[in-house]
C-alpha positions in Angstrom: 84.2 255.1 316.0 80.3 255.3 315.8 78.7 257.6 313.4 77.1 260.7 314.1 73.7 260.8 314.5 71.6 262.5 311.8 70.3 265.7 311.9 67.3 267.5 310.8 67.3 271.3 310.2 64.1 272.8 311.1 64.5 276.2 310.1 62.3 279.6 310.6 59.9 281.4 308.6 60.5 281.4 305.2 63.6 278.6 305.4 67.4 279.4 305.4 69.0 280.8 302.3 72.1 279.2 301.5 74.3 281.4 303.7 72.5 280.4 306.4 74.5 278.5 309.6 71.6 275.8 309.3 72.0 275.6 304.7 76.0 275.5 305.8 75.7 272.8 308.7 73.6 270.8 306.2 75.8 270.9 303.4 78.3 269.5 305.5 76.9 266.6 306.5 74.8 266.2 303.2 74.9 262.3 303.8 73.0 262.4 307.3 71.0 265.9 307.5 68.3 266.6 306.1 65.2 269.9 305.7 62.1 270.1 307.1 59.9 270.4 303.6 56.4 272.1 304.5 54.2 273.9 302.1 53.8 276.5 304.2 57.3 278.5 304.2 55.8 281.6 304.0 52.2 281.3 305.5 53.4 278.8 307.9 50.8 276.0 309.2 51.5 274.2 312.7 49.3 271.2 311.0 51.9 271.2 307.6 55.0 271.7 310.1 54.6 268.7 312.1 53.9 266.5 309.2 57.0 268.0 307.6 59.1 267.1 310.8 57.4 263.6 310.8 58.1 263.2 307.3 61.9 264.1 307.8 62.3 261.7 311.0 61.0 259.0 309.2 63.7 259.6 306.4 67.1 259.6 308.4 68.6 256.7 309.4 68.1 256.6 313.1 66.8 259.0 315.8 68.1 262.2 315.0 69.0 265.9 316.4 66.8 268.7 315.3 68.6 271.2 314.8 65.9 274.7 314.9 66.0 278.4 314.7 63.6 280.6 315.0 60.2 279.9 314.5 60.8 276.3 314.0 62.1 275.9 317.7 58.1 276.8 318.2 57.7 274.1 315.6 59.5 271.7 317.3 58.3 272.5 321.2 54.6 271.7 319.6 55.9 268.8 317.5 57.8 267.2 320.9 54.7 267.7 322.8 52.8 265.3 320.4 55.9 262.8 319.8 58.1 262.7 322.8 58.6 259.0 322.3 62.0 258.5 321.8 62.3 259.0 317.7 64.6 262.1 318.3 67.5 262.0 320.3 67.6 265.4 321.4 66.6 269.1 320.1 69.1 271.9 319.4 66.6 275.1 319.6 68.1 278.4 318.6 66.9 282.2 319.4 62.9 281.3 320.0 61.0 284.0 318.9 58.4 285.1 321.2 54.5 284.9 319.9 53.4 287.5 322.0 55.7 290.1 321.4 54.8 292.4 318.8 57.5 291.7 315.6 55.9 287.9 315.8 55.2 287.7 312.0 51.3 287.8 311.7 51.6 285.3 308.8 53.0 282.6 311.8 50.2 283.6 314.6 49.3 279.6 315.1 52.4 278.3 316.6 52.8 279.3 320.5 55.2 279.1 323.3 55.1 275.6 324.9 53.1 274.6 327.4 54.8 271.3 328.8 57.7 269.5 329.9 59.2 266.8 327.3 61.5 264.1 327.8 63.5 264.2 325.4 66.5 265.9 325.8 66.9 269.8 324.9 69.5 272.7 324.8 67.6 276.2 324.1 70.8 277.9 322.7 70.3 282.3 323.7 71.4 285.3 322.4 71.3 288.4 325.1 70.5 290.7 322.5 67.9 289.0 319.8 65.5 291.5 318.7 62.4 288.8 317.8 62.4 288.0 321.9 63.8 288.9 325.5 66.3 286.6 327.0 64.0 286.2 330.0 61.4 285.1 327.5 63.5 282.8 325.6 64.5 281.2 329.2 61.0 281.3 330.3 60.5 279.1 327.0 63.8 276.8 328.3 62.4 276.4 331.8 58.4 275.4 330.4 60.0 272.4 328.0 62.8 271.6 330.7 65.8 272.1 329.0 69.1 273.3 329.4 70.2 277.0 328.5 73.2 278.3 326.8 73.3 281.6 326.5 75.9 283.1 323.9 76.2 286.7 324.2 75.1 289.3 322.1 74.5 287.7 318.6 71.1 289.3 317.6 68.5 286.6 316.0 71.8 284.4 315.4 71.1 284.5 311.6 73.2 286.1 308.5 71.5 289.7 309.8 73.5 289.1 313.1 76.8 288.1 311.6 77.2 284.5 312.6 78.0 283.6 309.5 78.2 279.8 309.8 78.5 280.0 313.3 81.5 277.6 313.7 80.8 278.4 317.4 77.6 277.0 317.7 78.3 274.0 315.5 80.6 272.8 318.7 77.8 273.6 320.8 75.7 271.4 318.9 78.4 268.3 318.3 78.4 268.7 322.6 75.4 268.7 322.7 75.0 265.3 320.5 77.8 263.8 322.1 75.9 263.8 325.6 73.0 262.2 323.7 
């Protein structure tokens, strides 16, 4: 049996407290995950974020599977843009929030929707009723990076607000998702 590949959590705007899906997925697999680390958790910086996602990928054993929510699935489209190169194995990206819409914190105006297709492979998971951006929007987001859609149902922002809890759900969604990898 091979071992899984690592993971590293890229979460949103001001991280993922500890009974976050992402701080409970992590804690799991404490020997092969590991956090993003910026600076800039609260007044978040593209430049910080992709050094903090370099820095992370450099420290797992392997390419890994990013595992995002929120704003760091903006994180990650830029990041892949820059290093689609084959040091990930594949991107996880849950409930986008849309830029342009008008709950977008102002403190995170400098990330952006992608703009480009990326190789590497990526599964854009969707809730039908996320408040931070339209399923159409979030699919738009899916179709401009070329990956594949899951949509979920109505699970609001799929954090603690939206009563995932530690999503046990989307943690199979994500071990299928790996195991195609």
């Amino acid at each position: 049996m091979s071992r899984p590949r690592p993971w590293v959590i890229v979460p949103g705007i001001w991280n993922s407290d500890a009974g976050h899906w992402q701080s409970v997925w992590q804690a799991d697999r404490r020997e092969d995950a590991v956090r993003i680390a910026p600076t800039s958790w609260s007044e978040p910086d593209p430049a910080d974020w992709s050094a903090a996602l370099d820095a992370a990928v450099a420290a797992v054993d392997g390419p890994p599977v990013l595992v995002a929510h929120s704003l760091g699935v903006l994180a990650v489209a830029e990041w892949l843009a820059e290093h689609d190169d084959g040091r990930v194995a594949g991107a996880f990206l849950v409930a986008p929030p849309d830029p342009d819409a008008p709950g977008f914190p102002h403190a995170a105006r400098g990330f952006a929707f992608p703009t480009r297709a990326v190789a590497t492979p990526t599964l854009v998971v969707v809730s039908d009723d996320d408040p931070y951006c339209t399923r159409d929007r979030a699919e738009g987001l899916a179709a401009v990076l070329g990956s594949d859609v899951e949509r979920i149902g109505p699970h609001g922002h799929v954090n603690i607000a939206s009563g995932v809890g530690d999503w046990v759900a989307g943690r199979t969604l994500l071990e299928a998702f790996a195991d195609r990898l």
